[in-house]
N, C-alpha and C positions, 0 to 999 in steps of 0.2 A: 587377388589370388584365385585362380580356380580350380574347381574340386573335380574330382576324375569319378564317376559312378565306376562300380566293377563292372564285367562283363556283360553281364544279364540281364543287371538294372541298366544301363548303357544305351539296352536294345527295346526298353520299355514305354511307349510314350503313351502308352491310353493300356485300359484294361482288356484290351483283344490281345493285345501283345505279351501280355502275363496268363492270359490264357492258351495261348502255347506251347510253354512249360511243360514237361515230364510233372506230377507230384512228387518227384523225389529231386527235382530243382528250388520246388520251396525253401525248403530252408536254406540254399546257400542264396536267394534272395533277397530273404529274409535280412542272412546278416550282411550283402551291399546294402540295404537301406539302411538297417542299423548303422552300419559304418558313416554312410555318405549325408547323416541327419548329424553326427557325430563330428563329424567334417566341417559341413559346413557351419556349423551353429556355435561354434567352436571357434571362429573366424570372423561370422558376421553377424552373430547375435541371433536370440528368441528366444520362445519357449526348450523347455531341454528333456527333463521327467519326463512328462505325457505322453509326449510322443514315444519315445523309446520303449514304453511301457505295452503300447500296443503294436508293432510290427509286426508280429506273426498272424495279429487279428484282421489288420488290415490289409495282407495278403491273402489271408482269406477270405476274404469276404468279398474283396473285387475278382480272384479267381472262381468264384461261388455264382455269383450271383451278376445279372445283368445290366452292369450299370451302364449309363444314368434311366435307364430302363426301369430298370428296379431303383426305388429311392432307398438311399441311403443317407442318415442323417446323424450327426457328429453332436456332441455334448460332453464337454463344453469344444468348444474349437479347437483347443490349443494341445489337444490330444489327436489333430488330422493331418502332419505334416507328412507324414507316410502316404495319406490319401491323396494328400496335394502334387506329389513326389509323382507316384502312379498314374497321374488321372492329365498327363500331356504337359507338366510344370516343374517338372528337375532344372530344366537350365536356367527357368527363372526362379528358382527358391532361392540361391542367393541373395535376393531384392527382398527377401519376405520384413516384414512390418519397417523396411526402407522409404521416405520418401518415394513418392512415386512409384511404387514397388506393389509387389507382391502383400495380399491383407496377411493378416496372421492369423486370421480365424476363416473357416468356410466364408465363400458370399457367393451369393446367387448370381450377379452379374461379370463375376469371374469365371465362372466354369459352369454347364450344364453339370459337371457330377457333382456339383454342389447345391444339392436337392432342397435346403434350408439356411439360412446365415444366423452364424450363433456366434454368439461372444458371450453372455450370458449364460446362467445355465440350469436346465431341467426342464428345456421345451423340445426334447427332442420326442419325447414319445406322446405328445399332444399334437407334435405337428406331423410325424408319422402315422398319428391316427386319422388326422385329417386328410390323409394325400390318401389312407387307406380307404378312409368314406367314400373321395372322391370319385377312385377307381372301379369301386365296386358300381357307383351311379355312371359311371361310363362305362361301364360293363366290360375294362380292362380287368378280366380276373386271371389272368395268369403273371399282371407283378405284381412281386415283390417290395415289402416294405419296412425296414429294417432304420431300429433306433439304437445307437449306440452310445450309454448312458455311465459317465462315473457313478460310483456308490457314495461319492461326496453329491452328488447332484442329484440321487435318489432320493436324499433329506428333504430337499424342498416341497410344500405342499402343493404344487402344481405337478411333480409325478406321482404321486396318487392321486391326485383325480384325476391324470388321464388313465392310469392304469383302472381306475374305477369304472370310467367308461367305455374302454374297449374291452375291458371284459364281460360288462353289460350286454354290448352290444355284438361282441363275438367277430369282428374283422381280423381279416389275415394280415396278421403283423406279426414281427420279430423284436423282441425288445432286449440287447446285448448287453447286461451288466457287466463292466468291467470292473471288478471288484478288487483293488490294490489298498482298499484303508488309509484314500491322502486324495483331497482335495489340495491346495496349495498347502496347507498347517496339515495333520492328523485327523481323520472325520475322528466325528463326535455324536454320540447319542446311542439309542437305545436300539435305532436300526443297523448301525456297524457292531454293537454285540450279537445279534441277531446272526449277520453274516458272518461274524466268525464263527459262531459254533456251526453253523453251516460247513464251512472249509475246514474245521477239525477236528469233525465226525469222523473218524477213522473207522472207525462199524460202518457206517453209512455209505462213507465213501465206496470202501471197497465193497458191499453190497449192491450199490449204484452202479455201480462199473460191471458187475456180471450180470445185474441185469438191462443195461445201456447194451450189451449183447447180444441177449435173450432177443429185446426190442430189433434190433438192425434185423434180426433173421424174420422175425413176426411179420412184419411192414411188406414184407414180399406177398405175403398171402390175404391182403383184404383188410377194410377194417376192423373186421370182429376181432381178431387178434388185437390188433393194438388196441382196442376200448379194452378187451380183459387185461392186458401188461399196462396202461393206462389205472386201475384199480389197485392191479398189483403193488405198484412203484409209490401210489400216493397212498397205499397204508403201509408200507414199509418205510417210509417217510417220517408219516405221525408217530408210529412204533418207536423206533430206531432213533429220532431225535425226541420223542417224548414232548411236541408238538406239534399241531399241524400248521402247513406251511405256508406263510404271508403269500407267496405269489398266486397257488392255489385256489386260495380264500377268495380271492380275485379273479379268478376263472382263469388263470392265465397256467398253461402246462406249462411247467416247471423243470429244467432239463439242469443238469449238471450238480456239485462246481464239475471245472472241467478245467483244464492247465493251457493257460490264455496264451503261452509260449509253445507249445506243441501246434504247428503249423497245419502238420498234418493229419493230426486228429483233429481241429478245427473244419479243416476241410471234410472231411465224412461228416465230421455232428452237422453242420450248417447243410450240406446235401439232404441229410435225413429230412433236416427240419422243414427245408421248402415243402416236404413232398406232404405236411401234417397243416389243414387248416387251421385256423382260428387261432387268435393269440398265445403268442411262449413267451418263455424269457429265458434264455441263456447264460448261463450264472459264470463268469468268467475270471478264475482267478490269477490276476498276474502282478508285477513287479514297475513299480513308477522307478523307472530310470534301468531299464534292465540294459544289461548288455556292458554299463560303464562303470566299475565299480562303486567310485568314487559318490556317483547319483543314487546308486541305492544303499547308500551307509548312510546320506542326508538328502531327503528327500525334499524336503523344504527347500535348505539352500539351492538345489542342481532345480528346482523347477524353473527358473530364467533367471541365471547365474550369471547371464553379462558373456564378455567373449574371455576367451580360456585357453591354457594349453592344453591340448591334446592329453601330450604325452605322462607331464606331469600331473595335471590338474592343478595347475597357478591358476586362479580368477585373476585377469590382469586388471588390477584399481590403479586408480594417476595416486601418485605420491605429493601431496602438495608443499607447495613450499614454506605455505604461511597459515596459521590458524583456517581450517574452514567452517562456512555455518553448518547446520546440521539440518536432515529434512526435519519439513512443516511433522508429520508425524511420528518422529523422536519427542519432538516438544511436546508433543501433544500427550505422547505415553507418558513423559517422565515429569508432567506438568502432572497428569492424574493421579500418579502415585502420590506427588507431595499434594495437592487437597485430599486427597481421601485419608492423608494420614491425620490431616487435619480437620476434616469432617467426615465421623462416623456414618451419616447418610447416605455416601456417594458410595453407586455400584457402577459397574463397567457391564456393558453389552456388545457384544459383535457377532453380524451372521459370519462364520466361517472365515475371518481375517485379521487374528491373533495378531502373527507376525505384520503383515501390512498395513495393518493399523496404528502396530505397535503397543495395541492392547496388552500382548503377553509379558508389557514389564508389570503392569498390575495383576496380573493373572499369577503372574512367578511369587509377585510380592504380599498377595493379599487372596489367594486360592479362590475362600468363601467370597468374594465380591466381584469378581468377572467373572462372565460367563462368555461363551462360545458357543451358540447356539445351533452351529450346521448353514448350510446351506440356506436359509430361510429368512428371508428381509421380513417379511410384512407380519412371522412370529414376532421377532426381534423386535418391532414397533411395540406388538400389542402386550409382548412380556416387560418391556420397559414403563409400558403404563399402567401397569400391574402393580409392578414396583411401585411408583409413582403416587399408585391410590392410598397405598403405607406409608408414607412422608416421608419415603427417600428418593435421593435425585440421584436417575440413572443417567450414564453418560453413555449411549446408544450411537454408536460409531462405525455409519457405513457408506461405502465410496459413494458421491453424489450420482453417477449413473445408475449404483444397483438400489441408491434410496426411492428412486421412482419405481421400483417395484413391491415398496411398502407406501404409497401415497394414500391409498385409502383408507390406512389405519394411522397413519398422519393425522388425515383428517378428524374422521370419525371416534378413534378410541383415544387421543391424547386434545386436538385442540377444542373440539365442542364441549371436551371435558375439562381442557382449561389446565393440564396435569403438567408438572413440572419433568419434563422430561428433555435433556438439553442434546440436539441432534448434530452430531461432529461428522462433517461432509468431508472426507479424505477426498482426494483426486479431484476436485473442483478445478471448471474450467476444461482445458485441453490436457489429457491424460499421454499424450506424447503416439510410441508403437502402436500400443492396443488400438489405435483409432476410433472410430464414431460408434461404433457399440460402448465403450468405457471412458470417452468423454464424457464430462460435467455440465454440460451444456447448461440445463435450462434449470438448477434449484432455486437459483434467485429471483427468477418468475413463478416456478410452480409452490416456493416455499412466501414468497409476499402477499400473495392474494389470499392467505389461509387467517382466520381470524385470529384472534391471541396471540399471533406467533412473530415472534424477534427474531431476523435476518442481518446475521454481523458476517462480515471478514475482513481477517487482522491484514494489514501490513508487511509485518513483518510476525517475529518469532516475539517479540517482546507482547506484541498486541493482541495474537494467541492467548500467549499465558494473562492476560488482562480479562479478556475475553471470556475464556475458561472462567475463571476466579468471579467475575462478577454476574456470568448463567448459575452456577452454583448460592448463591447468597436468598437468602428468603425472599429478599422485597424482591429479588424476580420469578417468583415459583409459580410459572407458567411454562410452555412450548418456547425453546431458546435453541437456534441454526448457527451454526458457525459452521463455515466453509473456508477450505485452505486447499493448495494446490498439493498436486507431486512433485516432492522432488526437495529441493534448498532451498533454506531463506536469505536471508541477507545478514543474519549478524552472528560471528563468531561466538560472540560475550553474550549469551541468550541467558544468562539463569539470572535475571534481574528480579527485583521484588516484584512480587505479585501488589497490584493496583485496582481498586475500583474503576471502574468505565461506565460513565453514566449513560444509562441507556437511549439512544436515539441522538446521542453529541457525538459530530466529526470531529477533525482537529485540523489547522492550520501548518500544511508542509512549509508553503512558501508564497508571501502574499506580493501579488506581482504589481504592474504596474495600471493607476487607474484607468481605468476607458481602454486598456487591452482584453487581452483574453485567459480567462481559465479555465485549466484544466480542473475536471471533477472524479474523481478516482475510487474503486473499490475494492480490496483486496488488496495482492501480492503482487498484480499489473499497477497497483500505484508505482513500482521503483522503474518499473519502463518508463512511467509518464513522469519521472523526476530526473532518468538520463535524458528525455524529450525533452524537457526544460529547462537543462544545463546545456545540453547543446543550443538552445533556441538563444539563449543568453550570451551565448559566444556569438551569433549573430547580432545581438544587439537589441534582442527581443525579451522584456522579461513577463516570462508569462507566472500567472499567478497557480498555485496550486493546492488542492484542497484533497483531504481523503475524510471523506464519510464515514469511512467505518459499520454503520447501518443503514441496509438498503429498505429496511423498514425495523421500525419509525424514522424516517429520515429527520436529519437536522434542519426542522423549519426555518429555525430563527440565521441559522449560518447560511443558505442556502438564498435568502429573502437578502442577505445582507452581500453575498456576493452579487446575486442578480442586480443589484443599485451600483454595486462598485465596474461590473466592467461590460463591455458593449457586448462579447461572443460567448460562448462556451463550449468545450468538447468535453464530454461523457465518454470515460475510458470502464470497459470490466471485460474481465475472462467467460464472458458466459453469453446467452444468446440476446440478442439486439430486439426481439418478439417479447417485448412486457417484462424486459428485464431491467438493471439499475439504470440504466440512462432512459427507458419511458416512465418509469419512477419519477426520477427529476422533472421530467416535459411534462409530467400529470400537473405534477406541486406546482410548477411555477404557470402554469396554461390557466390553474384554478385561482393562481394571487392574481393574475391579470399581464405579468410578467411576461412580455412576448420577444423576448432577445433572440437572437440565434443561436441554435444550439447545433451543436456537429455529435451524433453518438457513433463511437468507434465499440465494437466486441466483434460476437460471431456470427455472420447472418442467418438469414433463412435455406440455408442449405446443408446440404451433408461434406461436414469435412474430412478427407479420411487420413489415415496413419500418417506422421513423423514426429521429428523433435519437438518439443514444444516451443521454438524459437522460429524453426521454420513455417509452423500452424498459426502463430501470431506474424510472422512477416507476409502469410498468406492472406493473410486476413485484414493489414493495413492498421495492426494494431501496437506493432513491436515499436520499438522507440524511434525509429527511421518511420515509423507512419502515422504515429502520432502528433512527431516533428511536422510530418511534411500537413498534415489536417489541422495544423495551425496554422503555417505559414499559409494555405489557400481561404479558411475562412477569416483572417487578420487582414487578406488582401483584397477578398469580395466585401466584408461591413466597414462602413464608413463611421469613422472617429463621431461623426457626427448623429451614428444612431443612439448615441448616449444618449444626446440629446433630448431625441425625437421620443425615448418614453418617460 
């Protein structure tokens, strides 16, 4: 189906061509974008909120300002489809986070006006400060450097310490707080109370605003003026909110709030501002999912709500026809609820991923023992080992891409300390749209070479809840990883008793035939490598199959005793092939003396980007058609007789 831009946006294919425009065309372009993000997303899926929420920002600011001339930088991504839209890529949004398609977040090798690639988020004004340094050593001082920051993503302590240093330092940068109160869930903490009282200083405001005035006329006559309305405005500030004011304190001139949907007051404040050295911040108050009602009555659900109607707002879900599993983390929430009601000890932790974690059914059910911490991985570490040092087991729950942005406090404040802190890897493996910013790639390498620390993933949803139950139990009160994908498990009937899992024992799927081959498996890619080996059986092949369960401490004693029983092996996991569960196995068995062959199937040494998760594992030769076929060629190169031969 395709989407019709209106008139104006129609005629738009780079930001010369929106510079154009009358200013009193803004706003009806405003709302073709709104509309035509509404359309398409509507249709063919993505992000939904974010975007919506900035349109009038994001017309302004390529009408303003020279891009890709001037850098402009996006945080988190999934708030730039408006940019994307402007910047010569309307015909292709409909591809967006598609196969083959369009990324969903900025990337640098997509477009020159995509000044930084962010998936992640709270690097925008670290890396805007960096393009800022650069410019100035290349003695480009007339661009522009502009970071356009959520106030979910202010939380993070990497935006205060850029903001530390460029106020230090005094570089010409623009730093654009879009301040709507929602990263994916609701922010949290002590900086979103901050900013509300900010935006409902009704004294303040309207004092701001006459002298926002004052300011435009001063600016025409030299600096001295504006350093005395510069005095004026920051003790009328302190005064009037009856403190003084966090960006300030930071060197950073402090402009607004200012109404993040007025297009064309945007465009005069952002004019002013070029013409004013050294760092600002533009305090931006607007509406995640504006424009469609439905998105700003629930902001959660409409932030990437699947495809929809329009008209009504139905989310269209397949109706099934027969009991289905439930996702990896469902279980995972409502597996926490029942230990913690049965062990007083157990608290819950998440940066900023309630609902995606599906923390927030412990959250709803037990207030005082989760928490939600903001934006901030590498707190969330070091506050779970906090916990930890008072003899309770926190269950510290963050997607296996944003946990590599807590590894140092991994390391250093839970495992050299030995702390019982049990790390729940959501999104392991291939995380589907999002693509290779929020893939899972590498925990099962970066979390096995860490000392003390136990690397499990379940199976299925049963082996979770196994899993869970026995990181929890004292005799393991140490650093405990469990990782599980996006998405569904395999078993309808999941709420089975909870079981001890001895630590470092695989289990026996299917023991195949002697002197053939088996398969070695870790994770939720065990059930591909179990369709691989019901097909391979229909051929007349029966291959043998093992699931690990721990990629450290691996099962010595099962692993010594398959290597005797069959002549090849293929090493199946969701994560990367560089020091992950298959050089695991080649370590252990290189070190008995055990030289079989071994085939390891995952993700290689390179960048995979956006799609389904079926389509990323048939990319990769690892879905059940490639597993198949990486038996059938190494069963066909080893000869029956290297049994023999060790």
């Amino acid at each position: 189906m395709t989407v019709e831009p209106g008139p104006l946006l129609a005629a738009i294919n780079s930001p010369d061509d929106l510079k154009k425009l009358a200013p009193g065309q803004l706003v009806q372009v405003s709302t073709e974008l709104r509309e035509f993000i509404i359309d398409t997303v509507s249709i063919y899926g993505g992000h939904f909120g974010a975007s919506l929420g900035v349109v009038e920002l994001t017309v302004a600011l390529h009408y303003v300002f020279n891009t890709p001339y001037d850098q402009l930088v996006w945080d988190v991504g999934h708030q730039a489809y408006g940019h994307k839209i402007l910047t010569g890529r309307r015909d292709r949004f409909p591809t967006n986070r598609r196969y083959g398609g369009m990324s969903g977040f900025p990337k640098r090798s997509e477009s020159e006006y995509d000044a930084f690639g962010v998936g992640h988020s709270s690097t925008s004004i670290g890396a805007a400060l960096g393009m800022a340094v650069a410019s100035d050593y290349k003695k480009e001082f007339d661009r522009q450097h502009i970071a356009v920051i959520g106030d979910g993503a202010m939380t993070a302590g990497m935006s205060f310490e850029a903001l530390n240093q460029a106020g230090a330092i005094g570089n010409n940068m623009i730093v654009v707080l879009n301040d709507n109160c929602m990263s994916i869930d609701p922010n949290v903490g002590a900086l979103k109370e901050y900013l509300t009282d900010i935006t409902t200083s009704r004294t303040y405001n309207k004092v701001r605003d006459e002298l926002w005035n004052v300011l435009g006329k001063l600016s025409k006559f030299g600096p001295n003026p504006r350093q005395i309305a510069r005095k004026v405005e920051a003790a009328m500030k302190a005064t009037l909110m009856k403190q003084s004011n966090l960006f300030e304190a930071l060197n950073f001139r402090y402009f607004g709030p200012v109404d993040g949907h007025d297009v064309q007051h945007l465009v005069e404040v952002l004019n002013d501002l070029k013409a004013i050295p050294g760092p600002k911040l533009l305090h931006c108050v607007t509406v995640k999912g504006k424009g469609y009602a439905l998105a700003e009555k629930d902001q959660t659900l409409w932030h990437a709500p699947g495809l929809f109607d329009k008209i009504t707002g139905e989310i269209y879900t397949k109706i099934p026809t027969a009991p289905q599993p439930p996702k990896y983390q469902d279980v995972f929430g409502h597996t926490l609820v029942e230990l913690a009601q049965a062990n007083d000890k157990i608290m819950g932790v998440t940066p900023a991923m309630p609902s995606g974690s599906s923390l927030n059914l412990m959250m709803a059910a037990m207030p005082t023992r989760a928490f939600d911490v903001g934006i901030a991985e590498q707190h969330a570490v070091t506050f779970s080992a906090g916990l930890a040092t008072q003899g309770l087991v926190p269950f510290c729950n963050i997607y296996s891409s944003f946990m590599q942005r807590g590894y140092d406090q991994v390391v250093h404040d839970v495992a050299l300390q030995n702390l019982h802190v049990v790390f729940c890897l959501d999104r392991a493996g291939f995380a589907g749209a999002d693509g290779a910013t929020h893939h899972g790639c590498y925990d099962l390498a970066y979390m096995r070479c860490i000392p003390n620390m136990v690397v499990a993933a379940p199976m299925n949803e049963q082996e979770l809840r196994n899993l869970m139950y026995t990181a929890q139990l004292p005799e393991n009160a140490g650093p405990f990883s469990i990782r599980y994908p996006r998405g569904e498990g395999v078993l309808p009937e999941w709420r089975t008793l909870l079981q001890r899992v001895a630590v470092g024992t695989g289990r026996v799927v299917h023991e195949g035939e002697a002197g053939g081959v088996a398969l070695l498996t870790i994770g939720h890619i065990g059930n591909y490598a179990a369709k691989a080996a019901a097909a391979l059986a229909a051929e007349g092949l029966d291959v043998g199959h093992y699931d690990l369960r721990f990629c450290k401490p691996l099962d010595e004693e099962l692993l010594l005793a398959v290597a005797r029983r069959y002549r090849a092996l293929v090493t199946v996991e969701d994560g990367c092939l560089m020091g992950g569960f298959g050089s695991a196995v080649l370590e252990f068995l290189t070190d008995q003396g055990q030289h079989l062959p071994l085939r390891r199937l995952g993700i290689p040494d390179r960048v995979v980007e956006h799609g389904t998760q079926d389509q990323l594992y048939k990319e990769c030769g690892f879905d059940a058609a490639g597993i198949a076929q990486a038996v059938r060629e190494l069963a066909a190169k080893v000869p029956d007789a290297a049994l023999a031969l060790r």
